[in-house]
Each structure stands twice: as C-alpha cells, then as structure tokens.
C-alpha positions as CSV (number, residue, x, y, z in Angstrom):
1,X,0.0,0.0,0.0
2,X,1.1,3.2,-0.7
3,X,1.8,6.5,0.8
4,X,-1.2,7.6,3.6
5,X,-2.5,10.8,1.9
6,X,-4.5,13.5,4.1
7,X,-7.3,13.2,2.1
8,X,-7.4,9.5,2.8
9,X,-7.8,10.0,6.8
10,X,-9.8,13.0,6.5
11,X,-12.1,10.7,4.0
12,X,-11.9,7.7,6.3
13,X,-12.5,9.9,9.8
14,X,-15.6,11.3,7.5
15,X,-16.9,7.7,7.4
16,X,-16.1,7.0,10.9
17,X,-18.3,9.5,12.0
18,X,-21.0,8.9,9.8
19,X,-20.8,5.3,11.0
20,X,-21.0,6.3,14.4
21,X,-24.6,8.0,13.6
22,X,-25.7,5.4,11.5
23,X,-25.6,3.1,14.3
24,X,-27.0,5.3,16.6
25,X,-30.1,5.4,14.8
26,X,-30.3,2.1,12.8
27,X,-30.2,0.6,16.5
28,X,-31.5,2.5,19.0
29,X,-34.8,4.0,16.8
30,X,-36.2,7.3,17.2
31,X,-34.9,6.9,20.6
32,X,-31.7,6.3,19.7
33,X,-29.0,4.9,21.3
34,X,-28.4,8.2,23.3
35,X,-24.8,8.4,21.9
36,X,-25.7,11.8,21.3
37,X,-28.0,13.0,23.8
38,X,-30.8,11.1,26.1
39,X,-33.3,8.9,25.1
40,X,-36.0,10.9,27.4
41,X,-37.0,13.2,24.7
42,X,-40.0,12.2,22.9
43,X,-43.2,10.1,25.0
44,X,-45.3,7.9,22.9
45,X,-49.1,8.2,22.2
46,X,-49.5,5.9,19.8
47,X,-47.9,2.5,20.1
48,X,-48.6,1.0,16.7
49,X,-47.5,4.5,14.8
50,X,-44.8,4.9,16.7
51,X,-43.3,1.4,16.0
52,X,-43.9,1.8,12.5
53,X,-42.2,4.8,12.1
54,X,-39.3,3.7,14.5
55,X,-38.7,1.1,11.8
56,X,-38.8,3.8,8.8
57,X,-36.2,5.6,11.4
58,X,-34.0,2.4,11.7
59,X,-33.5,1.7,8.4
60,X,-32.5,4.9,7.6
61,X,-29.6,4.8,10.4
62,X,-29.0,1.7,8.1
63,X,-28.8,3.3,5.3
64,X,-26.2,6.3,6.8
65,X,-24.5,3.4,8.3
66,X,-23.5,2.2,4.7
67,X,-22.9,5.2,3.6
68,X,-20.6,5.7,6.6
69,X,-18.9,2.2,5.6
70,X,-18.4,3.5,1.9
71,X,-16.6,6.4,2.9
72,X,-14.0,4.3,5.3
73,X,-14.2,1.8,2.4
74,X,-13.0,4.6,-0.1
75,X,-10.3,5.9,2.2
76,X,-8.4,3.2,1.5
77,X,-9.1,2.5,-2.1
78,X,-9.3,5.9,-3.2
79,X,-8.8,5.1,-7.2
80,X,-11.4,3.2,-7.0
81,X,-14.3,4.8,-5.0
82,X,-13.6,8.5,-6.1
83,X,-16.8,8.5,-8.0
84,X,-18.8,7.5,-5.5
85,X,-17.4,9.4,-2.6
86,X,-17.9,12.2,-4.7
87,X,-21.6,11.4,-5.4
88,X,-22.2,10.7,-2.1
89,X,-20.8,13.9,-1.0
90,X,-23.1,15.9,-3.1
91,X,-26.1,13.9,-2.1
92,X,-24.9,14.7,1.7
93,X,-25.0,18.5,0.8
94,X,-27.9,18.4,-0.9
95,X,-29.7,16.6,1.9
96,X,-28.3,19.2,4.1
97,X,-30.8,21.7,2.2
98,X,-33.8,19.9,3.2
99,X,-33.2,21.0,6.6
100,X,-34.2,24.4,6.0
101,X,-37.4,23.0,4.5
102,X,-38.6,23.3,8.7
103,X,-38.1,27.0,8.2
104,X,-37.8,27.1,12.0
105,X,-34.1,29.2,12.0
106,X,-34.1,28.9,16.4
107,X,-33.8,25.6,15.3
108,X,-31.6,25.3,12.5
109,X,-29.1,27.9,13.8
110,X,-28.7,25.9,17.2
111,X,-26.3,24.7,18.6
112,X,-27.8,21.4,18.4
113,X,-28.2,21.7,14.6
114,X,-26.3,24.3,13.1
115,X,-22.7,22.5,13.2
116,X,-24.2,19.3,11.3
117,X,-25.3,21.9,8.8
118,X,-22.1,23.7,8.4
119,X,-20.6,20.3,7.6
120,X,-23.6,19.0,5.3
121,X,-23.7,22.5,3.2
122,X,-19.6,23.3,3.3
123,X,-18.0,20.7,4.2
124,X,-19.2,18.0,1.7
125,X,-19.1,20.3,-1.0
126,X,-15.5,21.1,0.2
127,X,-15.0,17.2,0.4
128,X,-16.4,16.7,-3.1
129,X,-14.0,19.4,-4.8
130,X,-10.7,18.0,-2.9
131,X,-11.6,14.5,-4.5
132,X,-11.9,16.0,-7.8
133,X,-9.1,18.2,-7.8
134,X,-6.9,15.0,-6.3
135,X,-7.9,12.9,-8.9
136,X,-7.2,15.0,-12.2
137,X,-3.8,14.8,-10.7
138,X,-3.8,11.1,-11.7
139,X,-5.4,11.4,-14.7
C-alpha cells in the first residue's frame, strides 16, 4: 500500500463518523442509542404508529451506516471509490438543504443543529471538490 494521503484519513475519519450516527439510529430508533444526547425526549401516544415509524427511522440509520462504511471503504481505495465518494458527498450537501425545509431558524441555527449543517452545506461540497481536484492529478 502506498503513501497515507491526508485526504485519505480525513475521507476515512468522515466515514467513521458517519458510521458512528448510523448506528446510533439504525439501533436505537427514534430513541436512539443516546450516543448523542438522552433517550427521554419524545413520549409515545400511539404504540402501533410509533413502532412503525421507528422502523422507517431504523432503516435509515441503516442506510447512513452504509454510507458511513463507503466512505471508510474509499479511504483506502481511493482510485477506485472517487466517483462514488464524490456522489455521495453531493447527495450529503444536498440533503443538508432539506433541513431548512422546517423553516424554524431557532432551530436550524442551534447549537444542536447548526454544526451538522455547516458540515452538510460546506464541508461536503468542500469534500467533493478536494476528490476531484486529487484525482485529475492522476489522470
């Protein structure tokens, strides 16, 4: 293996993170694990509703679990994940904007929120352009 580039551990401390959220949620639910914060924040109504949406919840920590997974997966084999660490970059950023979609800006710009955005709407499209510009130097 070759020489340990920066963009390699930032790419594969990216994933690691992402990881770390995606298990979070894919196995502790709405609820969560409480990783990040309790698990005393939300009380539940409705049983059945609840569970079904929990599941919804759980399969999407799933899904930024893999995503997570790709990202570590691409740190080491840069050449041949590029495309798809850029891809999923952009989708990252783009998801990002749906946040603002709850127009509630005490929320967005909180401290619980706002840091998660910076990364989603800077730092992936940040990510994104570093991969490109790294890679036309092997071209």
């Amino acid at each position: 293996m070759g020489k340990v580039s920066p963009l390699n551990t930032v790419v594969v401390i990216v994933g690691a993170g992402i990881v770390f959220l995606g298990l979070n949620i894919g196995l502790g639910g709405i609820k969560t694990l409480g990783w990040q914060s309790t698990r005393d924040f939300i009380s539940i109504t409705d049983t059945a509703t609840f569970n079904s949406q929990d599941s919804h919840i759980r399969f999407i920590g799933g899904v930024w679990f893999g995503v997570g997974a790709l990202f570590i997966i691409g740190g080491f084999a840069m050449n041949s994940f590029r495309s798809i660490l850029i891809a999923l970059s952009a989708i990252i950023a783009f998801a990002g904007l749906f946040r603002l979609n709850g127009m509630n800006a005490e929320v967005i710009f909180s401290s619980a929120i706002l840091p998660s955005l910076v990364f989603e709407l800077v730092g992936f499209p940040l990510l994104a352009c570093w991969l490109i510009v790294s890679g036309k130097r092997f071209e």
